[in-house]
N, C-alpha and C positions, 0 to 999 in steps of 0.2 A: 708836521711841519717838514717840508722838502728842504734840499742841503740849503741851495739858494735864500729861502728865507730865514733859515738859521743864519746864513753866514749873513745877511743883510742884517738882523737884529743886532749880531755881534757889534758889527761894524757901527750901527746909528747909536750904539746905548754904549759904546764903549771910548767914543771916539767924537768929536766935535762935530756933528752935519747940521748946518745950518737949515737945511731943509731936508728932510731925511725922505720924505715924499718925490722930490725933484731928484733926486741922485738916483741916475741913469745906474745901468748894471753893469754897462760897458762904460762910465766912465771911469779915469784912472785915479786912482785913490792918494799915488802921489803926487800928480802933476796937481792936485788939486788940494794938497796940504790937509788933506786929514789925517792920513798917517807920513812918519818918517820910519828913519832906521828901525828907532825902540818900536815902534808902531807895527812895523814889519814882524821882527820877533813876539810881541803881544797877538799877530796871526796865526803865528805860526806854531805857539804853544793853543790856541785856541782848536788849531787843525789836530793837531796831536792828541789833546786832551778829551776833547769831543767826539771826534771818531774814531781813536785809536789807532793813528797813522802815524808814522813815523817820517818825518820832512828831511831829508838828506841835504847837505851843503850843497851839492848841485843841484838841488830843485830849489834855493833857496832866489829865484829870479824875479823881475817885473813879470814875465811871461806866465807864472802859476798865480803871482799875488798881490796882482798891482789892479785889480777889481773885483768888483760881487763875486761877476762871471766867469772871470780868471781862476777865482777860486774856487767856486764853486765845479767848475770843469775841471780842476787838478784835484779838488777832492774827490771827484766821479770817475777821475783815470788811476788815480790809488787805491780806490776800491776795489775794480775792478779787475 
């Protein structure tokens, strides 16, 4: 399973998507009320615990993990 559809799984089994098929990669996970603040931190220990990353209070933005893709791209620029 690629980061992507780990972080997708996460997100649909952990998290309210009414259609888990329809949810775009780029859509925004807040604008769109699936996750909030606590929802945020529930990602972020998700990033952490899964691949051993460590999330700093400045990556802590919309811009790393406000989508699939977002995350899935700021887990890939951690890695790396």
């Amino acid at each position: 399973m690629d980061t992507k559809e780990q972080v997708r799984a996460f997100v649909t089994s952990n998290f309210y998507v009414a259609d888990p098929a329809a949810l775009e990669d780029g859509a925004s996970l807040l604008d769109r009320g699936i996750i909030d603040s606590t929802g945020v931190l529930e990602v972020i220990f998700f990033i952490e615990d899964t691949f051993g990353l460590k999330v700093e209070d400045s990556e802590m933005l919309p811009d790393n993990l406000d989508s699939i893709e977002r995350i899935s791209n700021f887990i890939a620029l951690k890695k790396s």
